[in-house]
C-alpha positions as CSV (number, residue, x, y, z in Angstrom):
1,X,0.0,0.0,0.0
2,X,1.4,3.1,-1.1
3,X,1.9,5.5,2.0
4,X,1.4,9.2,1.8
5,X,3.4,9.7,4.9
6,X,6.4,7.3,4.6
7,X,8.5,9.2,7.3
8,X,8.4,12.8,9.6
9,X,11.3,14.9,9.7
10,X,10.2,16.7,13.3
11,X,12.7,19.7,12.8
12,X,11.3,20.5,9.8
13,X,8.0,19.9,10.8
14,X,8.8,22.7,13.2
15,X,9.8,25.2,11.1
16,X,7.0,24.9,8.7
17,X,4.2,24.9,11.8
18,X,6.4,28.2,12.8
19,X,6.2,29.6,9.1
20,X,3.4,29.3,8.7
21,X,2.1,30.7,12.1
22,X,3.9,33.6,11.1
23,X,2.0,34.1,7.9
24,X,-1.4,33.1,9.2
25,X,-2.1,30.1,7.4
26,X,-4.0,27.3,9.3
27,X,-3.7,24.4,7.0
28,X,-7.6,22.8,6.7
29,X,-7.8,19.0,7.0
30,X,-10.1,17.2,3.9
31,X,-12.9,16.9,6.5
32,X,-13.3,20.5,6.5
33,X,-13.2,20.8,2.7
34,X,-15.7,17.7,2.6
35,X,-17.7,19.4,5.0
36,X,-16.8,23.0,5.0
37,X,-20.4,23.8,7.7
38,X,-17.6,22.1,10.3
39,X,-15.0,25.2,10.1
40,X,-14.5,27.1,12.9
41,X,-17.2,30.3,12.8
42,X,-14.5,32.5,13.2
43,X,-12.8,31.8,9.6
44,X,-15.8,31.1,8.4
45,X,-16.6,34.9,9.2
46,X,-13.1,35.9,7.7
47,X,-13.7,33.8,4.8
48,X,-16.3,36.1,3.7
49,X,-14.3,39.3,3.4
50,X,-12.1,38.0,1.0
51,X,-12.8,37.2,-3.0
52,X,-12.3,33.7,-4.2
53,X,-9.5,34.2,-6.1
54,X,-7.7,36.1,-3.8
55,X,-3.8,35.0,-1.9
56,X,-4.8,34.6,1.1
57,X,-4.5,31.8,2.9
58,X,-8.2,31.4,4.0
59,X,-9.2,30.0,0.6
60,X,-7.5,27.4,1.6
61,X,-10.7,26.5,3.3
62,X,-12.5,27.0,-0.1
63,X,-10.9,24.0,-1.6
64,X,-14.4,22.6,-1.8
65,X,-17.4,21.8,-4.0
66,X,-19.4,24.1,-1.4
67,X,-18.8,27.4,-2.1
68,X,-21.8,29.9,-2.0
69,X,-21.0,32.1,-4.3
70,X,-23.9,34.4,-3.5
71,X,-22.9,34.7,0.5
72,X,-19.1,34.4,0.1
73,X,-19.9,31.1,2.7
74,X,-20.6,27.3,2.3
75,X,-24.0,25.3,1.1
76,X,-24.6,22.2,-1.1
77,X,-22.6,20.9,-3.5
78,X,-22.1,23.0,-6.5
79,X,-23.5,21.0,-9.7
80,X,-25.5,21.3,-13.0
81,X,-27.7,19.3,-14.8
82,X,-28.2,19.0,-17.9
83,X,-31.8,18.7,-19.7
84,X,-32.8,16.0,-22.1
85,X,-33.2,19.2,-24.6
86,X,-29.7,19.2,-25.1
87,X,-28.2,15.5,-24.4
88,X,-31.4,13.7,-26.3
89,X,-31.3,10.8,-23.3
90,X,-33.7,10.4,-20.8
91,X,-31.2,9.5,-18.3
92,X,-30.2,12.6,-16.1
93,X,-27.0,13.9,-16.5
94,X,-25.4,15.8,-13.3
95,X,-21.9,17.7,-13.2
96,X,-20.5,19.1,-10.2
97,X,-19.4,22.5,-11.4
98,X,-15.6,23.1,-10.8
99,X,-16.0,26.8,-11.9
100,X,-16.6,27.8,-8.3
101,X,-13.0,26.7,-7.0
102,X,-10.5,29.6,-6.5
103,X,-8.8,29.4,-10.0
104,X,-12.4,28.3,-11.3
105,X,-10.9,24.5,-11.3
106,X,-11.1,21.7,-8.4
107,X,-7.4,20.4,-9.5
108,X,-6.4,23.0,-7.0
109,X,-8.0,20.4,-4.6
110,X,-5.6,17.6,-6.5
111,X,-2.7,19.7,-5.9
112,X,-3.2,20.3,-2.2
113,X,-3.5,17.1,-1.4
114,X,-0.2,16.1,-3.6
115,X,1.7,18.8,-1.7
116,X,-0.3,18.6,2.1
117,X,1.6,15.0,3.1
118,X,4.9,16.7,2.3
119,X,4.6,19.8,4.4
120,X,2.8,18.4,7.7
121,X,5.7,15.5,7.6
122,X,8.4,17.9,7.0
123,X,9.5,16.2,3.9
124,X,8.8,19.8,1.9
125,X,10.7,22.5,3.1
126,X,9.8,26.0,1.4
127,X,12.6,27.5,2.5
128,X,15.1,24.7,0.4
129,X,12.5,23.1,-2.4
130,X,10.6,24.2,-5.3
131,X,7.4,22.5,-5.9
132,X,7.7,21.0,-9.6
133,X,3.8,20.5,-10.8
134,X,3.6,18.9,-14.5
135,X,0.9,19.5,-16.2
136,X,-0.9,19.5,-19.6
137,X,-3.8,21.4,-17.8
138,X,-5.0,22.7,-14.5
139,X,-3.1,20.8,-12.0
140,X,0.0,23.2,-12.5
141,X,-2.4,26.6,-11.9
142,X,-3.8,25.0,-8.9
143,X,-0.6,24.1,-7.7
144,X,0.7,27.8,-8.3
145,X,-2.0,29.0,-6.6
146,X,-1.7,26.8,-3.3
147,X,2.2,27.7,-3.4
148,X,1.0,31.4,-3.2
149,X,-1.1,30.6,0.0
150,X,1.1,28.7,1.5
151,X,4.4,30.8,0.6
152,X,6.5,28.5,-1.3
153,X,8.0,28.9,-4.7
154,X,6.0,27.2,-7.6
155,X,7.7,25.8,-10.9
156,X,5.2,25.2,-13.7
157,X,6.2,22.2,-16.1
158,X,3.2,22.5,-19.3
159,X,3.3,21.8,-23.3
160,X,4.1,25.2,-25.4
161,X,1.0,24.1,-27.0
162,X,-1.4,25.2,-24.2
163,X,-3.9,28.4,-24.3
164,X,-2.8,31.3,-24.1
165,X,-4.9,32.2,-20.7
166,X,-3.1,29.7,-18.6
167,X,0.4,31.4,-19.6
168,X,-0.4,34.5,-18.7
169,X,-2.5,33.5,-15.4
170,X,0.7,31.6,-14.1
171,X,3.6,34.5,-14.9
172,X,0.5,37.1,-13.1
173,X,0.8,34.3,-9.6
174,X,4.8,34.6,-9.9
175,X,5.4,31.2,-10.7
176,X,8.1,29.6,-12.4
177,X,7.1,28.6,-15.9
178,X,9.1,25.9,-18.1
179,X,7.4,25.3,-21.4
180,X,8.0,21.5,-22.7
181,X,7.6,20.8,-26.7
182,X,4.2,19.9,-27.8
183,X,0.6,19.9,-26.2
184,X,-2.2,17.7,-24.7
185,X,-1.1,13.9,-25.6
186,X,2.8,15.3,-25.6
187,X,3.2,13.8,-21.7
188,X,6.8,11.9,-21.6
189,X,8.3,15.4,-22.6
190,X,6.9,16.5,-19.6
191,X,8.4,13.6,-17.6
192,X,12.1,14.2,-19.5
193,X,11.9,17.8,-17.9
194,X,10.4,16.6,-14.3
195,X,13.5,13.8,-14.1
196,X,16.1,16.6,-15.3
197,X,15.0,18.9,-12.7
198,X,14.8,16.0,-10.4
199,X,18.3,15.6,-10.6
200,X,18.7,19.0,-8.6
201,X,17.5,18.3,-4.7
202,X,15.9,21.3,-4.3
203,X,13.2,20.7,-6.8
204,X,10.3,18.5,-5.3
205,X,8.7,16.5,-8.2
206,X,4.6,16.4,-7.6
207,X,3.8,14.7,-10.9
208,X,0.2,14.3,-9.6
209,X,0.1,11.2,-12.5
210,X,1.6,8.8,-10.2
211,X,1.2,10.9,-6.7
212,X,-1.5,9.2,-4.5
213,X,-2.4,12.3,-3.0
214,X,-4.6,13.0,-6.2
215,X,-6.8,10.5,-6.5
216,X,-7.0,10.5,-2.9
217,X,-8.1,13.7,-2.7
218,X,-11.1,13.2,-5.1
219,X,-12.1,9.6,-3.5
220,X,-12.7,11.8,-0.4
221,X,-13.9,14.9,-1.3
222,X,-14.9,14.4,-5.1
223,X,-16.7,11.2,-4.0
224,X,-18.6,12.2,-1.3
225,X,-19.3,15.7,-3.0
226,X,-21.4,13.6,-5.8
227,X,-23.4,11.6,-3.5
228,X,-24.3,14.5,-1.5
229,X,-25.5,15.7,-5.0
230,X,-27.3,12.8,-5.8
231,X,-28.7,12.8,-2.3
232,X,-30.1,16.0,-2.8
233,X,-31.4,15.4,-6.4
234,X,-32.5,11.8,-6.7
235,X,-36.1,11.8,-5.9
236,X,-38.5,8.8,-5.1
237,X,-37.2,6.7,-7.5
238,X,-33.6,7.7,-8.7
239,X,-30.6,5.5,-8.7
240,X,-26.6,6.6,-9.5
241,X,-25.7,4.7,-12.3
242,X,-23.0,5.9,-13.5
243,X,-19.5,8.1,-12.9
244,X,-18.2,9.5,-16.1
245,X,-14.6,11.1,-15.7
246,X,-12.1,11.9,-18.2
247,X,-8.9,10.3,-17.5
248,X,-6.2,12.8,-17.4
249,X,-4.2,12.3,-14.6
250,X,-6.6,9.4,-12.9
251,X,-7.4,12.1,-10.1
252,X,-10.8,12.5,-10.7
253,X,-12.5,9.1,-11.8
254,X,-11.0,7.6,-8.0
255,X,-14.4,9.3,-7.1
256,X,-15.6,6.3,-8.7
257,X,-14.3,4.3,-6.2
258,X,-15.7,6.3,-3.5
259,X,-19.2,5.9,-5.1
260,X,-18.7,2.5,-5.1
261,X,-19.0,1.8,-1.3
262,X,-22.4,3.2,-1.7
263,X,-23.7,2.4,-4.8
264,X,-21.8,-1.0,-5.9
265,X,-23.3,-0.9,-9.5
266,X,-22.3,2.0,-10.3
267,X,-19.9,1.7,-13.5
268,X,-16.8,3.9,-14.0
269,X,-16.6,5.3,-17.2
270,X,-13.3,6.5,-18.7
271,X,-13.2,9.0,-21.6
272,X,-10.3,10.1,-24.2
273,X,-9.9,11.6,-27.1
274,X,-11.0,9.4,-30.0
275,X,-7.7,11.0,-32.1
276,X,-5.2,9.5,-28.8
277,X,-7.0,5.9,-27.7
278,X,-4.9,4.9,-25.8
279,X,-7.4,3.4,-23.4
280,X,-9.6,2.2,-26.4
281,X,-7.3,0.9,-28.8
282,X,-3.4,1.2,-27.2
283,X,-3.4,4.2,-29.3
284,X,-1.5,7.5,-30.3
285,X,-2.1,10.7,-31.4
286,X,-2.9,15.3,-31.0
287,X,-6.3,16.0,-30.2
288,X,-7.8,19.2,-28.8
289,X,-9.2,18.7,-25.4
290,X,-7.0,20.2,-22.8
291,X,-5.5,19.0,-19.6
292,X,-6.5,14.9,-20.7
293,X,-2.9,14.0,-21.3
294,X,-2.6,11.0,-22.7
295,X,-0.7,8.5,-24.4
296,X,0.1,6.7,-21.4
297,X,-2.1,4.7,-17.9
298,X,-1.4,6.8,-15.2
299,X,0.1,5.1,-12.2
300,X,-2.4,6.1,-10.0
301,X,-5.5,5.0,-12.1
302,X,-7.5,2.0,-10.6
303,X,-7.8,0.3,-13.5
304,X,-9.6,-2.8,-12.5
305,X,-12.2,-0.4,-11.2
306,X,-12.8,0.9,-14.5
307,X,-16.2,-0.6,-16.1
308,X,-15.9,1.5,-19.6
309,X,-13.6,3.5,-22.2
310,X,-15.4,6.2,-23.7
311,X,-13.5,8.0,-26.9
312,X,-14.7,11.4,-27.6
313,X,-14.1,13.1,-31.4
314,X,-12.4,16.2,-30.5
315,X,-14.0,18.3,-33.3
316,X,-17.0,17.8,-31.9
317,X,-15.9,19.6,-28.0
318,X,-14.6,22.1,-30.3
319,X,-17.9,22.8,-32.2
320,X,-20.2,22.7,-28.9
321,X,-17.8,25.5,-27.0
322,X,-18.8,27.8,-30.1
323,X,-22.7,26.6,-29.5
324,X,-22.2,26.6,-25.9
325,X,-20.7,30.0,-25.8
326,X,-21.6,32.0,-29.0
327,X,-24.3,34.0,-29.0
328,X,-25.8,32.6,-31.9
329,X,-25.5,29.1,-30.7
330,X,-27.1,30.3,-27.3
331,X,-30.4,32.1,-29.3
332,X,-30.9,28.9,-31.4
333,X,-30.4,26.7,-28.4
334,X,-33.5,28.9,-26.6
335,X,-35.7,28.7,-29.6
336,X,-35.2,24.6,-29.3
337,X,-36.7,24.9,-26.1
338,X,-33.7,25.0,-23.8
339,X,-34.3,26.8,-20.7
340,X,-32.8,29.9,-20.8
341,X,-32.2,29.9,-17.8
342,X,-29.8,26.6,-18.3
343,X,-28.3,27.7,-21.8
344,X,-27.1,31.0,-19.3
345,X,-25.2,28.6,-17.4
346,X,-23.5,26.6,-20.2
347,X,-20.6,28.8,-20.0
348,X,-19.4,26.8,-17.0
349,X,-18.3,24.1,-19.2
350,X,-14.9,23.7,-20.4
351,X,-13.8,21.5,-23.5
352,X,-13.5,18.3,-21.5
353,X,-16.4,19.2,-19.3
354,X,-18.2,19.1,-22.9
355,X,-16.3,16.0,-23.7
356,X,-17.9,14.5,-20.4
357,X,-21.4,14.9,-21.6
358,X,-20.7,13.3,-24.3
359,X,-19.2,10.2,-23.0
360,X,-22.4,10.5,-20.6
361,X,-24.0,10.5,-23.4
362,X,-22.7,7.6,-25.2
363,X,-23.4,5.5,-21.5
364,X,-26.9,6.3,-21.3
365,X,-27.4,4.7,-25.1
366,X,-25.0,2.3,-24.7
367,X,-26.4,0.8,-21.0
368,X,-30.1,2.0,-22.3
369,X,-30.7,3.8,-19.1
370,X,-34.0,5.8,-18.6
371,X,-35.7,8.6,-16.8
372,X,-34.5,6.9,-13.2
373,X,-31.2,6.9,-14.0
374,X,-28.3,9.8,-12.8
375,X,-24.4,9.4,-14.8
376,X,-22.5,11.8,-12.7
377,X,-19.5,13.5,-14.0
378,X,-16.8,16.5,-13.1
379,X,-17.0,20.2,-15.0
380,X,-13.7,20.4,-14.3
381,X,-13.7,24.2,-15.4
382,X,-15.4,26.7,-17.5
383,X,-15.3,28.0,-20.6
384,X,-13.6,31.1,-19.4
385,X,-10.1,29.3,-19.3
386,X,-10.8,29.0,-23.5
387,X,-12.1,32.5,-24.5
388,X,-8.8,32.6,-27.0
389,X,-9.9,29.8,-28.4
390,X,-13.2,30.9,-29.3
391,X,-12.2,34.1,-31.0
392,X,-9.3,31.7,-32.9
393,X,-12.3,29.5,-33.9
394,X,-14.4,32.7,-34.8
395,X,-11.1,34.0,-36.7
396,X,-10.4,30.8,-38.8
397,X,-13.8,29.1,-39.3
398,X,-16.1,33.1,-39.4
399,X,-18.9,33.8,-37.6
400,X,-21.2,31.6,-35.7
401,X,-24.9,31.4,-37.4
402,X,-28.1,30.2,-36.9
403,X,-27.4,27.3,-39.8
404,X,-23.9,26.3,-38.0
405,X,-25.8,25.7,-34.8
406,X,-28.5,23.7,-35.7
407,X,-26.0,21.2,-37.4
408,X,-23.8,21.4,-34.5
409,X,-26.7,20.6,-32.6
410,X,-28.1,17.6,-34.7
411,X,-24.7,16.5,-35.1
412,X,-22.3,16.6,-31.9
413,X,-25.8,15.8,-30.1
414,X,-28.2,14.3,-31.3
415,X,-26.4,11.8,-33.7
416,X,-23.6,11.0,-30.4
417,X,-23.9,7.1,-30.5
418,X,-22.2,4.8,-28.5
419,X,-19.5,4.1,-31.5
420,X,-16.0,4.2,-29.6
421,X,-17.3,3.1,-26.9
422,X,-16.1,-0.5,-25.1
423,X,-17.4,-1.8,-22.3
424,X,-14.1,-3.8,-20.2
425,X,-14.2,-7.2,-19.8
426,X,-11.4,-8.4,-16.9
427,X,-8.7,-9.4,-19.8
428,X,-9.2,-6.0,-21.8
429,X,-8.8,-4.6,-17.7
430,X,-5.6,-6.4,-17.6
431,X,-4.9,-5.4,-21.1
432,X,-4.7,-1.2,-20.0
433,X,-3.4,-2.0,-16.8
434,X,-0.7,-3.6,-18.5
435,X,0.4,-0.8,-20.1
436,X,1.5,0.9,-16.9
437,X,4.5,-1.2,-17.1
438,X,6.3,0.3,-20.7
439,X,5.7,4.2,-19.4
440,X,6.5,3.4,-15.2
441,X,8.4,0.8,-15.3
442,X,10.6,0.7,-17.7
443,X,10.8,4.5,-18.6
444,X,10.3,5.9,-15.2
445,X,12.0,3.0,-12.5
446,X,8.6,1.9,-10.8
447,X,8.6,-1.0,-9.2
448,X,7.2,-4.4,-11.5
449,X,6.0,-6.0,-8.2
450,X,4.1,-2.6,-7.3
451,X,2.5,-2.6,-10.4
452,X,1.4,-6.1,-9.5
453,X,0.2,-5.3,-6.4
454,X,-2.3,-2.4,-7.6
455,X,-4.5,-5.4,-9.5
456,X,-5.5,-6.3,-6.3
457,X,-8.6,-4.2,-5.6
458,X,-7.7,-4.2,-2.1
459,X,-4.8,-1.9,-3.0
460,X,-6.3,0.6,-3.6
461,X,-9.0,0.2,-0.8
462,X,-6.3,0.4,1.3
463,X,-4.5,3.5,-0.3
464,X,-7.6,5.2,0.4
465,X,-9.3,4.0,3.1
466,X,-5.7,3.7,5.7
467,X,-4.6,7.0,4.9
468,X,-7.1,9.1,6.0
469,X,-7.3,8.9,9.8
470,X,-3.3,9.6,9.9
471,X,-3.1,12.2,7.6
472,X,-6.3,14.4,9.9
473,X,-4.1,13.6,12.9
474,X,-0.8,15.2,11.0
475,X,-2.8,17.7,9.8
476,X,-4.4,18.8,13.5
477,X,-0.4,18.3,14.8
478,X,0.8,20.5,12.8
479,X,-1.8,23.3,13.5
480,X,-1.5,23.1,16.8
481,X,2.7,23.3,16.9
């Protein structure tokens, strides 16, 4: 069982409790940010003063799917559903909203918990180490961003191929930025840098692909986010049927695995872009939906506990942000007989947050669910993180009409099928999982007989489940130094 404490250095643990006494910060544990209506009143009173986005170490505390954005406090789980006007399915599509996170992305969750084991044991020291995030998304802006709370220095490791808005956002926080050559699927570059760099001790490596603290992060707070929402939503008669989750780093779809202890039918859908399979078909490939690197099984990703590949065409994520987003596509999307009131919040939906729906999509044909059925999935940010990308769409394809939106519309919606789409039997399990080896193994110097040991489902129930208790107690330790 991988450990995220493996060893305390109690000088250093010392220090940092005395740093960061003397900059204020109080370091929340993940029951708060699972269930924020347990902070003290007294920061939940301070909380309020300051704007989500702000560096201060408070929003710490609003590392959580619970942010009211009206109050400036905490209520229900943030989340969006989406009507059967727009996904043509009866089942009920549901999306916790990641807009609402300071950074307007919950991997700033991912990357606390990545870097939180490290500082409490005193294996992080900010006054020695850099915190190295890799990235071909958000991971590396919420990692900036905790760095700037918590007053260490943040190096940024992403493909030259991102947009344009993450660039500037990260030089505007003061972090480090190291650009690596190509863009979403172009991940082993990214490693080549991180092991360079690695080479130098004062650079801490978070590569949040093979760091436990990500996916156990979301099985916590993801997880029990989504039932909560479910809770809330499912009515007389509604069941959770499914978890959709792009891959990416493997952080978000160990919700799944949460879910599961509660709702042991539940399948775990895995989605990818059609032009990389890699999950589908051992495939290769560019495609256009950011932050789902690719090309490679993380080491973190449960794969046993994965039920479905989903493979998403990029050009259509590409097309719905223009009918998401254009004004056009919003009018024609009204006189369908969308809700205006829901076409107003499609905005909150970034390209793989479309390319979630559609892999929802494809589930609810392919399982033939109905009107009692609820496929959960992540909007793991908004389509404010790609407004370059909508004017570069506007500049190279012209302006969005009324005809381009009612194909989009019948197209990327109504005609998404369940084509790319393979349900896992336990030897096409063991066929992704053993992939792992060619990428951690042999490329990156994991252990064989680690990789064995993660088939066993109680691996990662263990990872997960033995953690937690000892990492609250660090946590509460260190506060109190």
């Amino acid at each position: 069982m991988p450990k995220l404490i493996t060893n305390t250095i109690p000088a250093v643990i010392k220090k940092n409790a005395a740093r960061c006494k003397k900059h204020g910060i109080i370091l929340p544990t993940l029951s708060q940010q699972m269930h924020p209506e347990t902070i003290p009143d007294e920061i939940k009173a301070r909380i309020k003063k300051i704007g989500l986005w702000d560096i201060d170490p408070l929003n710490l505390f609003r590392i959580t799917w619970k942010n009211d954005m009206h109050t400036g406090g905490f209520g229900a789980p943030n989340y969006l559903e989406i009507p059967s006007q727009i996904t043509g399915v009866k089942a009920r599509i549901v999306g916790l909203v990641g807009k609402y996170y300071p950074t307007g992305s919950h991997k700033v969750g991912a990357a606390y918990g990545c870097l939180l084991p490290l500082l409490v044991s005193g294996n992080f020291d900010p006054e020695i180490h850099k915190a190295v995030w890799p990235s071909t998304g958000n991971y590396c802006r919420g990692g900036a961003f905790d760095c700037a709370l918590l007053d260490c220095t943040a190096v940024a490791v992403l493909p030259e191929g991102m947009s344009q808005e993450r660039f500037d956002w990260l030089h505007s926080i003061g972090a480090e930025v190291i650009k690596t050559p190509g863009t979403e699927s172009n991940v082993k570059e990214i490693y080549d840098k991180c092991n360079e760099l690695g080479l130098d001790p004062k650079y801490a490596i978070l590569n949040h692909f093979e760091e436990p603290g990500n996916p156990f992060w979301n099985y916590h707070v993801t997880g029990s986010a989504i039932n909560e929402a479910y809770e809330l939503l499912k009515g007389e008669k509604g069941r959770l049927s499914a978890f959709v989750s792009a891959t990416g780093s493997a952080g978000t779809i160990a919700a799944a695995d949460f879910l599961k202890t509660r709702h042991p039918l539940l399948k775990t859908v895995a989605v990818e872009a059609l032009e990389c399979p890699t999950l589908l078909n051992n495939g290769f490939g560019e495609h256009r939906i950011e932050g789902i690197g690719d090309k490679h099984v993380p080491w973190v990703h449960n794969v046993r506990g994965t039920d479905a590949v989903a493979a998403i065409r990029d050009e259509d994520c590409i097309r719905l942000l223009r009918l998401f987003n254009e004004e056009a596509g919003q009018r024609y999307l009204i006189e369908s007989g969308v809700d205006p009131a829901v076409v107003a919040q499609l905005p909150l939906l970034g390209i793989s947050s479309i390319g979630n729906i559609l892999a929802a999509i494809k589930t609810a044909k392919y399982f033939e669910y109905g009107e009692d059925d609820i496929i959960a999935t992540c909007f793991t940010d908004s389509a404010e993180m790609y407004s370059s990308r909508v004017k570069g769409l506007r500049e190279q394809r012209g302006e969005y009409s009324k005809i381009q939106a009612a194909v989009d519309y019948g197209v990327c919606l109504g005609a998404q099928t369940y084509d790319n789409y393979l349900e896992l039997s336990y030897q096409e399990k063991k066929r992704i999982h053993n992939l792992k080896y060619f990428t951690w193994v042999e490329q990156q110097g994991r252990s064989e007989a680690e990789l064995n040991r993660q088939w066993d489902p109680q691996y990662w129930v263990q990872t997960f489940e033995q953690n937690f208790q000892e990492l609250e107690q660090a946590i509460a330790d260190f506060n109190s130094l």
